[in-house]
C-alpha positions in Angstrom: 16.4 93.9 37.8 15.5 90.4 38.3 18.7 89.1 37.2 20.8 91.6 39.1 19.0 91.4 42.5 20.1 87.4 42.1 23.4 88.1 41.8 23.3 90.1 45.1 21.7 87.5 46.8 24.6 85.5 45.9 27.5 87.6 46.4 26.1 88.5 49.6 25.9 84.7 50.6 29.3 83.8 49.3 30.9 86.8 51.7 29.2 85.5 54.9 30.1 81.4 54.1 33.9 83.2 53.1 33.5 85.2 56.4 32.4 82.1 58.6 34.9 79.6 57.2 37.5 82.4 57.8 36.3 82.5 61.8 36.6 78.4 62.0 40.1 78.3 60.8 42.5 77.8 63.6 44.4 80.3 64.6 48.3 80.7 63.4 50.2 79.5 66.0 52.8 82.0 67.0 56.5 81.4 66.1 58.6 79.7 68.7 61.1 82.5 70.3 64.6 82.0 69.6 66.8 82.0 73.2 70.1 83.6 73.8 71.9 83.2 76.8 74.4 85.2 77.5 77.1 84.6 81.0 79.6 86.9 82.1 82.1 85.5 84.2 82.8 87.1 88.1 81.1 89.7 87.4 79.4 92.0 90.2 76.3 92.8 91.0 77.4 96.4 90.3 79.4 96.3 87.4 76.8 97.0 84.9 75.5 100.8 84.7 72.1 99.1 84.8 73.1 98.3 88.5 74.8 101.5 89.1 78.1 100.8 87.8 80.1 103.6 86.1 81.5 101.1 83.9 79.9 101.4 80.0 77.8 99.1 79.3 75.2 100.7 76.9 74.3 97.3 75.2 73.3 95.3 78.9 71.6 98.5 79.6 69.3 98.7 77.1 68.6 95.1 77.5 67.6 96.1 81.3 65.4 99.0 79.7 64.1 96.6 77.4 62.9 93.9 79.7 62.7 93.1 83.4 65.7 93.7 85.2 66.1 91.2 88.6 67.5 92.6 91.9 67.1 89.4 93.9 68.0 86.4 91.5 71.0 84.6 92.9 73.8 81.2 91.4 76.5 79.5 93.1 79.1 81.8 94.2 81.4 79.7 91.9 81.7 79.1 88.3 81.2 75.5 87.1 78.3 75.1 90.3 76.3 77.6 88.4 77.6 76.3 85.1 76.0 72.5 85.8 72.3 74.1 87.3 72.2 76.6 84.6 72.4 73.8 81.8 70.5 71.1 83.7 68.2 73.1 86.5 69.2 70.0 89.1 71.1 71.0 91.8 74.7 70.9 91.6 75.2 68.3 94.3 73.2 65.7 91.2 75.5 66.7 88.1 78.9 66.4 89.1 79.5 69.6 89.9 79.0 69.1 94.0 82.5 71.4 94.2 84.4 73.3 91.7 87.5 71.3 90.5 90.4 74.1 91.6 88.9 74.0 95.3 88.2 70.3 96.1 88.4 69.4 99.0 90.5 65.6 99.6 87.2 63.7 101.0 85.1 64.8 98.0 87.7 63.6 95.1 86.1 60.9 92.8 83.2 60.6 95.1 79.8 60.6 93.1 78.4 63.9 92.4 81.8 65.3 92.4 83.0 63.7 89.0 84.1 67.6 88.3 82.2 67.0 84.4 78.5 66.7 83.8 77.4 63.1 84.6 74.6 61.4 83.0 72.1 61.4 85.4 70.6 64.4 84.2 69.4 65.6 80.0 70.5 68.8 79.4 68.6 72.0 78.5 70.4 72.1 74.7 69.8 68.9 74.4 65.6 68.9 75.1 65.8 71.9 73.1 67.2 70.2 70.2 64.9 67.4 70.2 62.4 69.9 70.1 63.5 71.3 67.0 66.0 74.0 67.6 69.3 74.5 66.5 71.7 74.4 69.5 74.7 76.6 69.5 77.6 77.7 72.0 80.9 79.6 71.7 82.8 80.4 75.6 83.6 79.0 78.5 82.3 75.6 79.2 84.1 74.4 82.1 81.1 71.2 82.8 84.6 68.5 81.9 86.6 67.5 79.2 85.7 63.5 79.0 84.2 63.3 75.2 80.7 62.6 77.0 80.5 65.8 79.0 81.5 68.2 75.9 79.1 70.5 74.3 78.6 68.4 71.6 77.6 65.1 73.8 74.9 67.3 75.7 72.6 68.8 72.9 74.8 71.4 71.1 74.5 71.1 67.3 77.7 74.0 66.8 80.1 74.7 69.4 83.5 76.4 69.8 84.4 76.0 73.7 87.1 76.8 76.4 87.0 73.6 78.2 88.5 74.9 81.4 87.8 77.1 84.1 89.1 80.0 82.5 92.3 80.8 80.1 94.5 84.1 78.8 92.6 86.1 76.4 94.6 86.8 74.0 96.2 82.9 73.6 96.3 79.7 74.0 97.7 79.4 77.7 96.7 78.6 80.9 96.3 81.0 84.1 96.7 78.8 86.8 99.8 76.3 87.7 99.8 73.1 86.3 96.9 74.1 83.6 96.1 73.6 81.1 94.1 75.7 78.3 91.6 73.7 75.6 89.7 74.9 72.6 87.0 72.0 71.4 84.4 73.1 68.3 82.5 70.1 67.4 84.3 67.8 69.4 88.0 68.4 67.8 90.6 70.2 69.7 91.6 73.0 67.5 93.9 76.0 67.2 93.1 79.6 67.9 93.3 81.9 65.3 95.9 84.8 65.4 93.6 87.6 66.3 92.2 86.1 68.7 90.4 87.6 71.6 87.9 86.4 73.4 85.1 88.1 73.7 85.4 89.6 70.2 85.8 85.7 68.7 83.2 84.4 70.8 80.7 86.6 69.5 81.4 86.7 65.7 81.4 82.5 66.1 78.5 82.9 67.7 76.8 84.7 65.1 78.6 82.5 62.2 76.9 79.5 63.5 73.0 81.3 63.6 73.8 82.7 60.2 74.5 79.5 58.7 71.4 77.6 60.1 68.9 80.7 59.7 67.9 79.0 56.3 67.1 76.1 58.0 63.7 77.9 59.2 64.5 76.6 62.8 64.7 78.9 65.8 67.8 78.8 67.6 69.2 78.3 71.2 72.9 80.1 71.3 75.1 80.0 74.6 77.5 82.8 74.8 79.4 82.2 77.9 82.3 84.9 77.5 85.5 84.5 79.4 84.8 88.3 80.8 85.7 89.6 83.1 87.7 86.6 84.9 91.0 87.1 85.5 93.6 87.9 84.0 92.4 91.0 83.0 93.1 91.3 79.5 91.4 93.8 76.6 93.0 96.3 74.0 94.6 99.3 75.1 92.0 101.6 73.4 89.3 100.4 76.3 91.8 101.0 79.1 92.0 104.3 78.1 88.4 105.4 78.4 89.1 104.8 82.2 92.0 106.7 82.3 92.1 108.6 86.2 88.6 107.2 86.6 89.7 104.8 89.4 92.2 107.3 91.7 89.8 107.8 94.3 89.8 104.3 95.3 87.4 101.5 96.0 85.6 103.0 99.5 85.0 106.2 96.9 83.7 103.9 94.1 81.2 101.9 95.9 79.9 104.8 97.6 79.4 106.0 94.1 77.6 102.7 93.3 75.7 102.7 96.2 74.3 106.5 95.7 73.3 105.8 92.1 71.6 102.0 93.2 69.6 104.1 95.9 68.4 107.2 93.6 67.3 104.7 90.9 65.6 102.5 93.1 67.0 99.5 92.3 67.8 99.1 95.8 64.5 98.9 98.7 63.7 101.8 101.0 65.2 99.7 103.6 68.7 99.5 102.3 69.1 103.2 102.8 69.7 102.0 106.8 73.3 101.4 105.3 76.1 103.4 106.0 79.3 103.7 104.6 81.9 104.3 107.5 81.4 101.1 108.7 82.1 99.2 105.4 85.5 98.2 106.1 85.4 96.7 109.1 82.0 95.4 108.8 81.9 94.0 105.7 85.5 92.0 104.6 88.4 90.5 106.4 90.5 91.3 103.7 89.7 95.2 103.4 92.6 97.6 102.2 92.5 101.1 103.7 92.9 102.6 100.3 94.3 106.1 102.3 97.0 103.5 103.9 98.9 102.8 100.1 101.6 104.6 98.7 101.4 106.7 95.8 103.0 104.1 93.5 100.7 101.4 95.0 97.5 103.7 94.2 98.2 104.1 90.2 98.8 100.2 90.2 95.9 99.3 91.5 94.0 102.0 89.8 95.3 100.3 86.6 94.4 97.3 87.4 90.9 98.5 87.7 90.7 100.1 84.7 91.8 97.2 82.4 88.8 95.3 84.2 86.1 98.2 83.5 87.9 98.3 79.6 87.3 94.2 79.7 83.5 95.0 80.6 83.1 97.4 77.7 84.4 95.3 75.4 82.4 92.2 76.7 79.3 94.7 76.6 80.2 95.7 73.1 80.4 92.1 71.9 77.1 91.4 73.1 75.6 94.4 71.2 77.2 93.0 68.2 74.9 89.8 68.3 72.2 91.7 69.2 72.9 93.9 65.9 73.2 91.0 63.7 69.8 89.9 64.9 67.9 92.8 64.3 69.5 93.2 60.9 69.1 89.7 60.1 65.2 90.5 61.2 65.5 88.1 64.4 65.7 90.2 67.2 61.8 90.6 67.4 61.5 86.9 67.9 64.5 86.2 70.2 64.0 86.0 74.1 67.1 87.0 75.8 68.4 86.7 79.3 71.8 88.3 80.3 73.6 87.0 83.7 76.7 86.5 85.7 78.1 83.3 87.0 78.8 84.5 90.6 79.8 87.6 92.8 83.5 89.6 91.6 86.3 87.4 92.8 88.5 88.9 95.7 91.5 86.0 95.4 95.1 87.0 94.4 96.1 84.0 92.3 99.7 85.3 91.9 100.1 85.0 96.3 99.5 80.9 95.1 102.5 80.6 92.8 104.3 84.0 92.4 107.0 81.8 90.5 104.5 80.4 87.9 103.1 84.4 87.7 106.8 85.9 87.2 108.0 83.1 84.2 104.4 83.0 82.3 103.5 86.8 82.7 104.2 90.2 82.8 102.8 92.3 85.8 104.4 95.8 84.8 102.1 98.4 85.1 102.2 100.0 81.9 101.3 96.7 79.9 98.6 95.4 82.3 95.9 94.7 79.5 98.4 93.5 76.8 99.0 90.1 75.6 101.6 88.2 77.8 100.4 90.4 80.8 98.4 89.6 83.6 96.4 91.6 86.2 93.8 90.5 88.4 92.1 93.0 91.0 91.8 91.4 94.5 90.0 91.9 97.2 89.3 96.3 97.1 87.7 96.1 94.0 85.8 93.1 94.0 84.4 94.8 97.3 83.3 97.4 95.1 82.4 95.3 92.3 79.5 93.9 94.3 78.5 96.7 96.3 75.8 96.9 98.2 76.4 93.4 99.5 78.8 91.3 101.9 81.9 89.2 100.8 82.5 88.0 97.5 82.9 84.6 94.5 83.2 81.6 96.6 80.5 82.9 99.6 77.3 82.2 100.7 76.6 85.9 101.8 75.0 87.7 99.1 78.3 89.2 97.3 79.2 85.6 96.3 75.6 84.7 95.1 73.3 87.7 93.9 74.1 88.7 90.2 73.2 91.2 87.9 70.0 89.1 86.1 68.3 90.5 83.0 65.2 88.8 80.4 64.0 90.7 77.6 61.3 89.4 74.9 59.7 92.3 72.5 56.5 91.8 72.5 56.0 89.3 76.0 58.2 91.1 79.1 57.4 95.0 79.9 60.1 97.1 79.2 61.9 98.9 81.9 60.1 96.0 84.5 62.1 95.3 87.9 61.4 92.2 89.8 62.7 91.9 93.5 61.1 88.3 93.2 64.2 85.7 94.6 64.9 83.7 92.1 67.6 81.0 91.3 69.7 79.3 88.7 67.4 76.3 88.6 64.6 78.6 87.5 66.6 79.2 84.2 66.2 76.2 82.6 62.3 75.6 83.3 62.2 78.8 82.1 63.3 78.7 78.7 61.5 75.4 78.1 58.2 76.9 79.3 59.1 79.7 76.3 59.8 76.9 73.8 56.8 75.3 74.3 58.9 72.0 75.4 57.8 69.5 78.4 60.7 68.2 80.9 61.5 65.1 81.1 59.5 63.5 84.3 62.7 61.4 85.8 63.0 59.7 82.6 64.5 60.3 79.3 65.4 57.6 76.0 65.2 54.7 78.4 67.0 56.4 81.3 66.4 57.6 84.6 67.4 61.0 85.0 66.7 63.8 87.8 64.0 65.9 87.5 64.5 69.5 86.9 63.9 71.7 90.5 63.2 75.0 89.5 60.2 77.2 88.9 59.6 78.7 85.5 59.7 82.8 85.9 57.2 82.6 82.8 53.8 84.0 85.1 56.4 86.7 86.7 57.7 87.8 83.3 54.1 88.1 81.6 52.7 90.0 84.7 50.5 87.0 85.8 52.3 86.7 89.1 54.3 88.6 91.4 56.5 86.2 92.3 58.3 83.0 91.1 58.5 80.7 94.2 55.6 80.2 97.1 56.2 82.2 100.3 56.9 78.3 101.6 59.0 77.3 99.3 62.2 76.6 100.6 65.7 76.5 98.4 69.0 75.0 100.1 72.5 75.6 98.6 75.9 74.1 99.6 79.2 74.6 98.6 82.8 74.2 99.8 81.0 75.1 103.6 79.3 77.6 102.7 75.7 77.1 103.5 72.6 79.3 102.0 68.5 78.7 103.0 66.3 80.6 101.5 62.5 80.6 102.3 60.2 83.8 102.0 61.6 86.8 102.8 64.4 84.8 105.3 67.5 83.9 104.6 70.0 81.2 106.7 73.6 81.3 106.2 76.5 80.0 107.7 80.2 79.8 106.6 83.2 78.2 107.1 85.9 80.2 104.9 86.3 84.4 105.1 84.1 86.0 107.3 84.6 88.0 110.2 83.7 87.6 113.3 79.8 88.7 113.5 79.6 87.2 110.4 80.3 83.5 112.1 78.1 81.1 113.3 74.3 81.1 112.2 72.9 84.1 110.4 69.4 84.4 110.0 68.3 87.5 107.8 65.0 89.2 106.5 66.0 90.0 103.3 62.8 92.0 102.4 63.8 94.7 105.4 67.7 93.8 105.6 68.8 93.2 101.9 72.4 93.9 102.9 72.3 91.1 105.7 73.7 93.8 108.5 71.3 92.4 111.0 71.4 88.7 112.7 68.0 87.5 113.5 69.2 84.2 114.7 69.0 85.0 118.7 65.8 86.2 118.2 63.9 83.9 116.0 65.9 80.2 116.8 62.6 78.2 116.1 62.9 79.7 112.4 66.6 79.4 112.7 66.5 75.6 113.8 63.5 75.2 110.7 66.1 76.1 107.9 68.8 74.3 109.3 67.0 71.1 109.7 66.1 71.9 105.6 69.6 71.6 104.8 70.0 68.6 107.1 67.6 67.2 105.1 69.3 68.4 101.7 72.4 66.6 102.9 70.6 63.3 103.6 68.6 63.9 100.0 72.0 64.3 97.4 74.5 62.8 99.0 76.2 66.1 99.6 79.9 65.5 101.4 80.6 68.2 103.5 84.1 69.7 103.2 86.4 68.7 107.1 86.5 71.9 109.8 89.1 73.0 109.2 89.0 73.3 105.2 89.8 76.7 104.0 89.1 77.0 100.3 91.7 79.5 99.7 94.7 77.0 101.4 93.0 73.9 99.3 93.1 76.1 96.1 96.7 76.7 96.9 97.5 72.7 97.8 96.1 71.8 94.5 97.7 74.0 92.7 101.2 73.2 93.7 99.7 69.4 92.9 98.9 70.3 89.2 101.9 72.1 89.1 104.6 69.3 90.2 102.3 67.0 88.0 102.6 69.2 85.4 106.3 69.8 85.3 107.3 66.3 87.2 109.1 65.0 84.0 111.1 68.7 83.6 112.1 68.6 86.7 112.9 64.5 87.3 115.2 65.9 84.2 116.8 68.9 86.1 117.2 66.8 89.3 118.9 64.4 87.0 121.5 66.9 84.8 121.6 67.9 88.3 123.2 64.8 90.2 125.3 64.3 86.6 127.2 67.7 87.2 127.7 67.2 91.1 129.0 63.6 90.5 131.5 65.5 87.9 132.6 67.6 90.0 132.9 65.5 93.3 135.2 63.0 91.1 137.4 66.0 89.6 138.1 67.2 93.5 138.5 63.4 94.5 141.2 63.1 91.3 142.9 66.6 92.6 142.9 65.6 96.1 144.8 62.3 95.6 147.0 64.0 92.9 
């Protein structure tokens, strides 16, 4: 009894040393998150059914249900702006990317922070992330310069397969404006595409070849999916055309009415929005509105086509992003992997083929019955792209909130609430703060390998996303944007824009908005409130003197500078052709003025 009432003793002591030891180990850390960001290109803030689109995009959707879906998070409101604060989180005006390339304006050429690649005076957000550990991966659109130090592989990307320009065909390797030129770089060598190429569809499954082959690494991984959807041409397999077939007759005004109804009833739109109404949308809204009842029969099935191969372009961008998503859960990744979904900038209204119709009629075909198709081209102008980022004013290129706010989307199992909505303002610098905060991984403070380099300006959404905050900036904190003229101030619930390209005539001038009681910026505050109105001026005044930013002349328009450098690339382009032409040219004329010279003295 003795003996056995020892042993009890003992056993009894052994558990509680076992059970204290066990409660002074340190706890596991948890597993870094794997990131994956994916862009879509000019796509509205309505496109998405998450954001009342009719358009089927299951896969975004359930990313939206999944995690906290923004209504207030806003880019440039063109592509390679966004492109150089989304990888960076400096303001474009720092990186090089002060205007986009294709819109330039003469004064800015070669000036500094309008190199038109990524310049070194900032570390990118791949690369900080690889340092820390992660694989880095891309496959898209770059567009951030083709100079060997400004490609993927220069700023942080371990794997990437890239479209170096601002956009290309989908379906092969040419150019859609004149005088471009279309480049595929993975891993720094210029390289062919393969036959079945499409883009979204080879984007994706490179994508997911590149995180395969490093999962046995035991890294987490940072993948950039930056698809070339939906940016024009409009280009997708005839199978997701079809699903659209008749769904576009009614026309654009009926469309974003749709859109609207369906943004209200969710409530992904504020109580006060409902102020709207519709009958006023043309006039109000767009210089370039199309009465839809004005076109012909012939001119309605066009352009009902034409909107259709864009919604079939969605679906299948859509579906490629819920093939990645697939392969992580299979792969049993998905659980760990934070995920944000975004576009680039508001739908895009321009009609490149009014720049060079020539260039569109040699390189394309713009039947009707093979819009879609390889060799075709269709874009869908100013009507749709008015629907395409319904509720809101203008579109890609403006500072009014149809160039700027975007459909914005983070999902984490586990760390965001699903089916959350955040009418927070937020901005493309916040990304990148962002995602470091996740990775555990400390910016850089104006210094990096020896190098001075700009600090990052945005706020990490991190607090907003765990439900430790309500919003991601301070009511006073103030955020200026600038771009081609265009002029955006946002501070609190106000807003400050002014424009010099595209708007109508109450839309000119200073504009002052609440955006908390006037999200669709209907009502001009300015008159009312000029001390406020002179406040956020003066903050751009002061953004100006701070980067260097060059402002465009009066009387720049971007859509006439778009068109003057086009024709430049184009003559460029085709100078030697056509030195050869003029040449054969003056050969045959010479022939023939010395065979009527030879008859004439006969």
């Amino acid at each position: 009894m003795r003996s056995r009432s020892g042993l009890l003793v003992r056993l009894r002591r052994t558990l509680i040393i076992s059970a204290l030891a066990a409660m002074a180990l340190p706890a596991v850390a948890e597993p870094r998150p794997n990131i994956l960001l994916i862009v879509a290109d000019d796509m509205g803030f309505s496109d998405p059914g998450a954001y009342g689109g009719e358009i089927s995009t299951p896969n975004i959707d359930t990313l939206a249900a999944a995690g906290m879906q923004f209504t207030n998070f806003h880019v440039s409101a063109t592509c390679s702006p966004t492109r150089g604060m989304l990888m960076t989180g400096v303001t474009n005006h720092l990186v090089g990317m002060g205007n986009m390339k294709e819109i330039m304006a003469d004064n800015q050429k070669g000036q500094p922070g309008y190199e038109t690649w990524l310049n070194d005076s900032v570390v990118t957000l791949p690369t900080l992330l690889q340092d820390a550990g992660y694989n880095t991966y891309m496959a898209g659109k770059w567009h951030l310069g083709m100079r060997p130090e400004s490609q993927p592989i220069a700023r942080g990307f371990k794997h990437s397969f890239a479209l170096m320009e601002s956009g290309a065909d989908n379906w092969e390797e040419k150019h859609y404006l004149p005088g471009g030129s279309a480049t595929w770089i993975e891993d720094g060598e210029q390289v062919s595409l393969p036959d079945d190429f499409y883009s979204s569809f080879t984007y994706a499954d490179q994508l997911i070849s590149y995180i395969d082959q490093g999962q046995r690494e035991g890294k987490p991984f940072f993948g950039y999916l930056a698809f070339q959807a939906v940016h024009a041409p409009h280009q997708v397999p005839e199978e997701y055309i079809a699903h659209y077939n008749d769904q576009y007759d009614a026309g654009w005004d009926a469309i974003r009415a749709q859109r609207y109804a369906r943004q209200l009833k969710t409530g992904l739109l504020p109580d006060s929005a409902e102020q709207a109404v519709t009958d006023d949308w043309g006039t109000f809204y767009t210089t370039a509105y199309i009465d839809w009842d004005a076109l012909s029969a012939e001119e309605k099935a066009y352009r009902s086509r034409q909107m259709a191969v864009f919604a079939g372009m969605a679906e299948a961008m859509d579906q490629s992003i819920g093939k990645v998503i697939q392969y992580l859960k299979d792969s049993g990744q998905y659980d760990n992997t934070l995920i944000v979904f975004m576009s680039d900038n508001g739908g895009e209204s321009t009609v490149l083929r009014d720049v060079a119709p020539l260039f569109y009629r040699l390189n394309f075909n713009t039947e009707q019955d093979v819009l879609g198709a390889k060799g075709s081209f269709s874009e869908y102008g100013p009507g749709w792209a008015y629907a395409s980022n319904t509720p809101f004013y203008s579109y890609k290129g403006s500072p009014f909130s149809g160039g700027m706010r975007v459909p914005f989307i983070i999902s984490q199992p586990g760390h965001i609430k699903p089916g959350s909505r955040s009418n927070s303002f937020g901005y493309v610098t916040d990304i990148t703060p962002t995602l470091l905060d996740a990775a555990g991984v400390e910016a850089p403070a104006g210094e990096y390998r020896g190098r001075k380099v700009y600090e990052i300006m945005g706020t990490s959404m991190l607090p907003l996303l765990h439900g430790e905050s309500e919003q991601i900036h301070d009511p006073d904190h103030t955020t200026v944007y600038e771009l081609a003229g265009g002029i955006a101030v946002w501070q609190g619930d106000f807003k400050l824009v002014t424009s010099k390209t595209g708007a109508v005539p109450a839309r000119q001038g200073m504009q002052l908005f609440n955006t908390l009681n006037d999200p669709l910026e209907r009502h001009n505050l300015a008159p009312q409130m000029p001390e406020k109105t002179a406040q956020l001026y003066a903050a751009y005044e002061d953004y100006v003197a701070r980067y260097n930013v060059i402002e465009v002349p009066d009387d720049y328009q971007a859509w006439e500078q778009l068109k003057a450098n086009g024709r430049y690339n184009f003559i460029a382009q085709y100078r030697s052709a056509m030195l050869a032409i003029a040449l054969i040219i003056l050969v045959i004329l010479g022939l023939l003025v010395r065979v009527w010279v030879r008859r004439y003295q006969s």
